[in-house]
C-alpha positions as CSV (number, residue, x, y, z in Angstrom):
1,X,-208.8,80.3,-61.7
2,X,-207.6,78.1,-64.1
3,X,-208.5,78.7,-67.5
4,X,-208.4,76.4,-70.7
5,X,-205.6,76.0,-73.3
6,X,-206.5,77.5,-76.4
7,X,-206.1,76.0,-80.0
8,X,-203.4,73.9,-79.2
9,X,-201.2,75.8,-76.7
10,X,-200.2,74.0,-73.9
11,X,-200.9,76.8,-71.6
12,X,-202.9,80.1,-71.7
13,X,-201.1,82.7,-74.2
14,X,-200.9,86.3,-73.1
15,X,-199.4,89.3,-73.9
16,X,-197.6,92.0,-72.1
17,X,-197.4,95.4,-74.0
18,X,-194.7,98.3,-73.1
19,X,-195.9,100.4,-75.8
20,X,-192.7,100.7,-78.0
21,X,-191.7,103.6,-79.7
22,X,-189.4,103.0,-82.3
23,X,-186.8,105.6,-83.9
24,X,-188.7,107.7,-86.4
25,X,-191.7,107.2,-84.7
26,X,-194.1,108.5,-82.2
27,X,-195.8,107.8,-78.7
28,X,-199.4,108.5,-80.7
29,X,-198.0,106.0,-83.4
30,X,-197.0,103.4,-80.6
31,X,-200.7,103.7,-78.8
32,X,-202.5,103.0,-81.9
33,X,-200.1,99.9,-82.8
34,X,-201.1,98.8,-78.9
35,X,-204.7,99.2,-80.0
36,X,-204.5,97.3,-83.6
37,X,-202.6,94.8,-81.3
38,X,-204.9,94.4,-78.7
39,X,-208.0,93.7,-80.8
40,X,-205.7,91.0,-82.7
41,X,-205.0,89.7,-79.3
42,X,-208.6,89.1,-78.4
43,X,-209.5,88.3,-82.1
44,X,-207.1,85.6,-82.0
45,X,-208.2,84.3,-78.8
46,X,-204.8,85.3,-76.5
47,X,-206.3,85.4,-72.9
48,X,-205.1,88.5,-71.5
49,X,-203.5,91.9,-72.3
50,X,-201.6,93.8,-69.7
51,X,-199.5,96.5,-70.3
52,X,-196.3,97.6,-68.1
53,X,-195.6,100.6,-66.1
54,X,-192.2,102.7,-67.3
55,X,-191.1,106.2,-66.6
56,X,-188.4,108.3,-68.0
57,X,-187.9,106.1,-70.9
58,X,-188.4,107.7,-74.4
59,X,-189.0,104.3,-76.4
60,X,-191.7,103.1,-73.7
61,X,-194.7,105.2,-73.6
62,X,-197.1,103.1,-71.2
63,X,-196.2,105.3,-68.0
64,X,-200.1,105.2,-67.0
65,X,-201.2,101.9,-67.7
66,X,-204.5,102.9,-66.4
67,X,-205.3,105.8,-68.8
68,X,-204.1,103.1,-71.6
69,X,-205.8,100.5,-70.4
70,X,-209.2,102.4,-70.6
71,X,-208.8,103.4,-74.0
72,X,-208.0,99.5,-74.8
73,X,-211.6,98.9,-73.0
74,X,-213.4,100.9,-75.3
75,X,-211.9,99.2,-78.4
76,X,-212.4,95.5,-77.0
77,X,-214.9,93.5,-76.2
78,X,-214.1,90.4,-74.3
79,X,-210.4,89.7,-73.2
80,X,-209.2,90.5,-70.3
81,X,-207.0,93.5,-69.3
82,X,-204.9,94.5,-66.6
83,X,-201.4,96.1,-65.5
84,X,-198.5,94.1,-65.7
85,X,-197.7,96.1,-63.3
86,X,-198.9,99.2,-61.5
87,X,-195.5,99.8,-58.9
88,X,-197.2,100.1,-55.6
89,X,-194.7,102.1,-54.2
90,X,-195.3,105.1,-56.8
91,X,-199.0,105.9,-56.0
92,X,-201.2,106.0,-52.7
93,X,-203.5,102.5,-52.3
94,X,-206.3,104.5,-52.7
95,X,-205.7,105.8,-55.9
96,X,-205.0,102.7,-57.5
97,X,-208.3,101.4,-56.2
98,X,-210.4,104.4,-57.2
99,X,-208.6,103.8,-60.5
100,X,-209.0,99.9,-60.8
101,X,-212.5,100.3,-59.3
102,X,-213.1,102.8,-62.4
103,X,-211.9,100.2,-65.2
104,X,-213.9,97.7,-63.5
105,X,-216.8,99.8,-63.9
106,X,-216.2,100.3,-67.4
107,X,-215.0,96.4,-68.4
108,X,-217.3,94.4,-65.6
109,X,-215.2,91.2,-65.2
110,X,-212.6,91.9,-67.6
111,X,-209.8,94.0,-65.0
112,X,-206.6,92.7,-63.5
113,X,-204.7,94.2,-60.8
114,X,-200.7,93.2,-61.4
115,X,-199.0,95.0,-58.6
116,X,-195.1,95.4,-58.4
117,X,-192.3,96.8,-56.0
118,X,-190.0,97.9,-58.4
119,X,-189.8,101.6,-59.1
120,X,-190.0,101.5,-62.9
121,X,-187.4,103.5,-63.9
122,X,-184.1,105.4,-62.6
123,X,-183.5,106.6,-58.9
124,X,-183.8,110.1,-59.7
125,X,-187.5,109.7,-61.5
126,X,-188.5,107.2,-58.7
127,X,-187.9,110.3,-55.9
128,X,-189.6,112.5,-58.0
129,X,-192.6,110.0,-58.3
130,X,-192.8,109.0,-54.6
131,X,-191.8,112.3,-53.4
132,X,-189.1,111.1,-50.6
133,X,-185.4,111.0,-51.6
134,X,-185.3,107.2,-49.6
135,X,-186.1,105.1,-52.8
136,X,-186.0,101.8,-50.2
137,X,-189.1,103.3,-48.4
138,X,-191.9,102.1,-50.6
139,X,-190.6,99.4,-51.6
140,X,-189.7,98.5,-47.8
141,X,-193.5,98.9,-46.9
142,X,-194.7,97.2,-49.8
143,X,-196.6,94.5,-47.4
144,X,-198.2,97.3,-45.8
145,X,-199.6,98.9,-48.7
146,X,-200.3,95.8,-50.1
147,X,-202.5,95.3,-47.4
148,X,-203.9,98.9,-47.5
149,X,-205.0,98.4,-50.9
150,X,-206.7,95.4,-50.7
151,X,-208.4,96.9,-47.7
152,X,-209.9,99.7,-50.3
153,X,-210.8,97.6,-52.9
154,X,-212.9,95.3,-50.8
155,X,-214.6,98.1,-48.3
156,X,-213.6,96.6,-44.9
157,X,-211.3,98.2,-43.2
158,X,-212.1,97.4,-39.7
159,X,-214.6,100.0,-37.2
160,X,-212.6,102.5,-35.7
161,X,-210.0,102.1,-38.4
162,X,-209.0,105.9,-39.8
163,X,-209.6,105.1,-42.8
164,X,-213.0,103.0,-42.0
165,X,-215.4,105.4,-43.4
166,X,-213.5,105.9,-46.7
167,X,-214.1,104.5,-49.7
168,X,-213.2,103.8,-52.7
169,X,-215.8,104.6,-55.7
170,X,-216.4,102.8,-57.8
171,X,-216.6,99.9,-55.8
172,X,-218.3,98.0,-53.0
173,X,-219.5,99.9,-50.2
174,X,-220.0,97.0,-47.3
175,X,-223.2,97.4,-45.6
176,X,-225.4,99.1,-48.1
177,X,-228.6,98.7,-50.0
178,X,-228.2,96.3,-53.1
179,X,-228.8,99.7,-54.6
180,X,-225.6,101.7,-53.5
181,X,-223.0,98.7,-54.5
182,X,-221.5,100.4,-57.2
183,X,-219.9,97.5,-58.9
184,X,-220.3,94.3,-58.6
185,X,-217.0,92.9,-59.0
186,X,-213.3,93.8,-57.9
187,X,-209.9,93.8,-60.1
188,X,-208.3,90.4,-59.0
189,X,-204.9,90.8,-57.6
190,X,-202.0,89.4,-58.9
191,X,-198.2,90.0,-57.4
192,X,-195.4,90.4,-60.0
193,X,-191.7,89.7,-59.6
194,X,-188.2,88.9,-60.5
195,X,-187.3,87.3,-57.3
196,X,-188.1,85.6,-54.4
197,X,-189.7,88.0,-52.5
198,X,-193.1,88.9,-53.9
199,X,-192.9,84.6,-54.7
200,X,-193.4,84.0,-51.0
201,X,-195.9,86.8,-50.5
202,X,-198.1,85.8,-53.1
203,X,-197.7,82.9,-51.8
204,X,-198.6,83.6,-48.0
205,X,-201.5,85.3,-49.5
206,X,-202.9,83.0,-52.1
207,X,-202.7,85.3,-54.9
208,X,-201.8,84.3,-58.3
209,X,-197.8,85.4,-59.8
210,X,-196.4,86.5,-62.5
211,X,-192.9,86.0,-62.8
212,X,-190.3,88.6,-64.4
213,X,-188.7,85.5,-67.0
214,X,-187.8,88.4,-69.3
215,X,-185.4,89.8,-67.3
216,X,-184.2,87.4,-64.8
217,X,-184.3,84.2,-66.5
218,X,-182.1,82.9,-63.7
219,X,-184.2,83.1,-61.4
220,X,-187.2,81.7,-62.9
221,X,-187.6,78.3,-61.7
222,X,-185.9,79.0,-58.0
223,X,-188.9,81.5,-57.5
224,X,-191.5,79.3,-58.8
225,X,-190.6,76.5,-57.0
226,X,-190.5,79.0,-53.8
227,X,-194.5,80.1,-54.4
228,X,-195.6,76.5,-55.0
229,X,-194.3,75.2,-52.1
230,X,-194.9,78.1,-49.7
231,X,-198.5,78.7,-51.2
232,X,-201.7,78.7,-48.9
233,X,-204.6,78.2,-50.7
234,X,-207.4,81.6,-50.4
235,X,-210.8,82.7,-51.2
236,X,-208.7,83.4,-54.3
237,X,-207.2,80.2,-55.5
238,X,-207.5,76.6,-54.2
239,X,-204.1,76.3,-55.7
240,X,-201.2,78.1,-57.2
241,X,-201.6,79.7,-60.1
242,X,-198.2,81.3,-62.4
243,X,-197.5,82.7,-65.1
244,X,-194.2,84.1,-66.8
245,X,-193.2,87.0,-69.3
246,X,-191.3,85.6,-72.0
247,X,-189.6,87.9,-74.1
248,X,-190.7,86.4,-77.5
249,X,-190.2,87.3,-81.6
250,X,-191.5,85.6,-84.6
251,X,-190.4,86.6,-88.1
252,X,-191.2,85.3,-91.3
253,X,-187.2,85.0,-91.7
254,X,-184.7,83.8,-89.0
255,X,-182.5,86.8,-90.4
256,X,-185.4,89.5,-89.5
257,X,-185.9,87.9,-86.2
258,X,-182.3,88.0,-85.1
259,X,-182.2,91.9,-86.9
260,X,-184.5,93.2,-84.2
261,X,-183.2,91.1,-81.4
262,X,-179.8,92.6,-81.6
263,X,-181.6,96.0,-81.5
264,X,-183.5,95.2,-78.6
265,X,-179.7,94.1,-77.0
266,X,-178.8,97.8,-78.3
267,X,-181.5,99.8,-76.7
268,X,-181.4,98.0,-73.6
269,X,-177.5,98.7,-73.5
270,X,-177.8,102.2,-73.8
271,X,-180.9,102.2,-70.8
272,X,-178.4,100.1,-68.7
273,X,-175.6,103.1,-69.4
274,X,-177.8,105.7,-68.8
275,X,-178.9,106.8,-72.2
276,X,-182.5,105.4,-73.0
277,X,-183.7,106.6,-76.4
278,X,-186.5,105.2,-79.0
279,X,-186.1,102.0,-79.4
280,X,-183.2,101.7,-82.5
281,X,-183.6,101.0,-86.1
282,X,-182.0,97.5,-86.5
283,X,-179.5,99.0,-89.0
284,X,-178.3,101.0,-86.2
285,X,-177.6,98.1,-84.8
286,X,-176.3,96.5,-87.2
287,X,-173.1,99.7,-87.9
288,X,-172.8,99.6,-84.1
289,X,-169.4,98.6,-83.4
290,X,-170.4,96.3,-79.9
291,X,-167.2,96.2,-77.2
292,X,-166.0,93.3,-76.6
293,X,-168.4,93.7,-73.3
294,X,-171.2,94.8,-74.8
295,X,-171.2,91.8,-77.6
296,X,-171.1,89.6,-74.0
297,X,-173.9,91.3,-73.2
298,X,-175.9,91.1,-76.7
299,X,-175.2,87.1,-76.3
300,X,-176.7,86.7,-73.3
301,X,-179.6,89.0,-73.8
302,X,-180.5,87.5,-77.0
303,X,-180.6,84.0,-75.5
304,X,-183.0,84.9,-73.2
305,X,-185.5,85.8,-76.2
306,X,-187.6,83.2,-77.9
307,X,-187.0,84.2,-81.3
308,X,-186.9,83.3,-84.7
309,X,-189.6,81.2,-87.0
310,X,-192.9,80.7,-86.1
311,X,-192.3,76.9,-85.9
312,X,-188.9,77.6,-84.3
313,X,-190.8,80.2,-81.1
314,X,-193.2,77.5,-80.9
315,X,-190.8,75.3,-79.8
316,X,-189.3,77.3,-77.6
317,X,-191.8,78.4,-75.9
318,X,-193.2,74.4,-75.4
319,X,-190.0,74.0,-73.8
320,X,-190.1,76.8,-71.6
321,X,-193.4,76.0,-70.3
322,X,-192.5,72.5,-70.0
323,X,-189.4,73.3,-68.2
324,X,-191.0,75.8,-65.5
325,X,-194.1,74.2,-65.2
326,X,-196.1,77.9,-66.0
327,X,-199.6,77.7,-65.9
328,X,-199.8,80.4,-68.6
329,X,-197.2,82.6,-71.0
330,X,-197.1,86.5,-71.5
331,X,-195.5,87.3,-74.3
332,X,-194.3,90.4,-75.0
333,X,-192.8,91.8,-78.7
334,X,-189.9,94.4,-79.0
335,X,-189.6,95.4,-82.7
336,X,-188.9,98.8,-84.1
337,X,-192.2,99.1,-86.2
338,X,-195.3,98.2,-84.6
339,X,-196.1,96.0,-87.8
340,X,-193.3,93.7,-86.9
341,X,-194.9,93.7,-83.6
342,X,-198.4,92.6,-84.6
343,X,-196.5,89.8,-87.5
344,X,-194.7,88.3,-84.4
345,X,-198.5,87.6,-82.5
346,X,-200.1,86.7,-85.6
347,X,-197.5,84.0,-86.2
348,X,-197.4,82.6,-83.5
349,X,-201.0,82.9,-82.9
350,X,-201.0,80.7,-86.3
351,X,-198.3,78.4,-84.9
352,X,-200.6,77.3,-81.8
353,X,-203.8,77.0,-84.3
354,X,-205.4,80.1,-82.3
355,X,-208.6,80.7,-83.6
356,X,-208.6,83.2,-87.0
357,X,-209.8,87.0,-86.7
């Protein structure tokens, strides 16, 4: 499971893509940047691209991460893809694995499976995406479906089992001719979090993690330290294996980085208030008059994002790594124009000494 520093990274370098839409611009707009971006990606030699799951948020448009991530298939060739994450409580096991099984299908050996508990958006959308008005109910049985889907995507529910003579297609039917496998491979699975908990179940499972660092930098090295030491090694992993999203920006100025960081602080003050829009022009932000709360806020927020220089990301992201001990960073981009986005990657992929498109 461990895969090899590129260029000079220390660690793997991924991205993690939540499909920004910037003010004055449009979902169609933000899906071709997250194709131009994830052919740079591979181009460049990143080593995956997995893109979130949001709802009800007008400046993220990747509320189907499996419809994008088939249209990423068909523009790429070799790096690998996957959902960082599908929320498990918003969707039936089944369909996930029908739907992973699909990608599979169409990338052999190129899917991941990040799976998450969070609903991905407000309580009101998260009732009207599970259907049930008890929001704690999915994420309560997470284990459960967890186990569910696993159960679909490798064909074995046990005989007299209800659900023994389902399955899911495409995938691996157990018992049958070479001929009726219908894909050779499954999605791995990877569990995604912010705190302790899905730490000690990937853990109990031997399942790789990806840790939340974007958002709950606090809790980074607590939950890491939690997996690692509670980890049982699986058919899956001799070992642990983690990564972390890192909220990260390079600019060809310090001034431009800072610019869209204090956006980013702006839009994510208006989701935490209720009002989620396009992500904000940074001059917007900059004739925002910021309360003497909200200016708290934008400080702490925008020390939790890697940002500046190419050299200067660089080193903070070495640090990071060397801090947390990650076996691999996602890095994921907020900018208002998807051409800031793909700058940010490319200097940093330059940075590192990643391999030129």
């Amino acid at each position: 499971m461990r895969a090899e520093a590129r260029g000079t990274a220390p660690v793997p370098l991924s991205v993690l893509d939540l499909v920004t839409v910037g003010a004055g611009s449009t979902a169609t707009d933000a899906l071709r940047t997250s194709v131009a971006l994830s052919r740079l990606a591979e181009s460049r030699g990143f080593h995956r691209y997995w893109v979130a799951e949001h709802h009800s948020m007008p400046g993220v448009a990747s509320s189907s991460p499996a419809v994008i991530l088939a249209h990423l298939a068909a523009h790429t060739e070799r790096i690998r893809l996957g959902s960082g994450g599908v929320m498990l409580p918003n969707h039936a096991p089944l369909v996930i694995a029908e739907q992973f099984g699909t990608l599979e299908a169409m990338a052999p050996g190129r899917i991941d499976l990040g799976l998450g508990r969070a609903p991905g958006t407000d309580g009101a959308t998260a009732a009207a995406l599970r259907r049930t008005d008890s929001l704690n109910e999915g994420a309560d049985d997470f284990p459960q479906q967890l186990a569910e889907l696993l159960r679909f995507l490798d064909d074995d529910f046990p005989d007299g089992h209800p659900y023994a003579r389902i399955h899911a297609i495409p995938g691996p039917i157990q018992g049958s001719t070479p001929g009726g496998v219908q894909s050779p491979h499954r999605p791995p699975v990877w569990l995604l979090g912010s705190s302790g908990f899905s730490a000690r179940l990937a853990a109990m499972l031997g399942l790789p993690f990806a840790f939340a660092h974007h958002f709950s930098a606090q809790n980074t090295v607590p939950a890491l330290d939690l997996y690692r030491q509670q980890f049982r090694p699986s058919a899956v992993l001799d070992e642990p294996y983690a990564l972390i999203g890192v909220s990260a920006l390079a600019a060809d100025d310090e001034q431009e980085a800072r610019r869209q960081v204090r956006a980013t602080a702006l839009n994510m003050i208006r989701l935490r208030s209720g009002r989620p829009g396009l992500f904000p022009d940074p001059a917007d932000a900059e004739a925002h008059e910021f309360s003497p709360l909200e200016q708290e806020f934008v400080d702490s927020w925008a020390g939790n994002i890697v940002h500046g220089t190419a050299d200067e990301v660089r080193a903070g992201l070495d640090g990071l790594q060397k801090r947390t001990g990650a076996d691999e960073l996602m890095l994921t981009s907020h900018a208002h124009r998807g051409e800031l986005r793909l700058r940010s990657y490319e200097l940093i992929a330059d940075a590192y000494g990643l391999p030129t498109a």
